[in-house]
N, C-alpha and C positions, 0 to 999 in steps of 0.2 A: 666135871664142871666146865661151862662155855660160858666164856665171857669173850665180848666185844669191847675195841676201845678203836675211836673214832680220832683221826687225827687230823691235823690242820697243818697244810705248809704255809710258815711266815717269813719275811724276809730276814735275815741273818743282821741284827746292830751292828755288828762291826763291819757291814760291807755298805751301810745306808751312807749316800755322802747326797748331800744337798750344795745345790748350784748356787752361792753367796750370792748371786746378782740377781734371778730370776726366783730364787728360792723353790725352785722344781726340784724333786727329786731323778737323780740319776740311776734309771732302770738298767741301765747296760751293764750296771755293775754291781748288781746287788744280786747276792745269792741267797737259797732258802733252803731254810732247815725245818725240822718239826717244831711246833711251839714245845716252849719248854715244861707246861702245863700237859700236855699231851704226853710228850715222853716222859714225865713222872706217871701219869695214868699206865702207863703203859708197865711200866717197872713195877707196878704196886698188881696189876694185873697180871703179869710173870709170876709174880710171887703167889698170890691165888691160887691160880690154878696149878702151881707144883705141875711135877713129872707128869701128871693123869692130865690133867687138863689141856684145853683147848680155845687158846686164845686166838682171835680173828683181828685183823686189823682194819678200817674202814678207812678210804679219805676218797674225799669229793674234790676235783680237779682234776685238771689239764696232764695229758701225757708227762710233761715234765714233775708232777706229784710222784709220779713212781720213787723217785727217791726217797722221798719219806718212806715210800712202803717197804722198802728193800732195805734200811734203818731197821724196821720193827721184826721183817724176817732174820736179820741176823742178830738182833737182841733173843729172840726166840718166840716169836709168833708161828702158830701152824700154817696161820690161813693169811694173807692180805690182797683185800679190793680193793679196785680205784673207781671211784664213779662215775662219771661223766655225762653232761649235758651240753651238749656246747652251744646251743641254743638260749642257755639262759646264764644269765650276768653272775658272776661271782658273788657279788653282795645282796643274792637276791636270798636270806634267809629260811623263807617258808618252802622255796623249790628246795636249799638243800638239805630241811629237815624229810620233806616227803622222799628224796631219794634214802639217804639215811635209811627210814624208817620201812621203806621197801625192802630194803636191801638185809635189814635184820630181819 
């Protein structure tokens, strides 16, 4: 069995701090984890494909995403991609279904 599970790095809640007076958020200090909807996918996907199976991991982002993928390799993924465009804007949804769907 091959199953793919597609993950997303989100910023980490407890590193989010916001500026009381400009009400910016402070990026210098915010770290990122896998969402936590993804690493449940991910767990429930493990579980699927047992010993025989071949689970792949996918995320769309920046060099610094490897971390998430190196989370799913040592949860027990065979495979993890990072995808990259760096031409196109992170929240541009339809480019990172089409990478996505290349890439499966």
């Amino acid at each position: 069995m091959q199953i793919a599970v597609c993950l997303k790095q989100v910023p980490d809640p407890a590193t989010v701090e916001v500026d009381p007076l400009t009400a910016a958020l402070d990026a210098r200090r915010m770290l990122y984890i896998a969402g936590p909807a993804d690493t449940a996918a991910l767990e429930v996907a493990l579980q699927l494909a047992g010993a025989e199976g071949h689970v792949s991991a996918l995320c769309v982002g920046p060099p610094a995403a490897d971390a998430v993928l190196r989370m799913a390799l040592a949860a027990g993924a065979t495979e993890a991609r990072r995808l990259w465009a760096p031409f196109l804007p992170l929240q541009a949804p339809a480019q990172t279904a089409l990478l996505l769907a290349a890439a499966l």
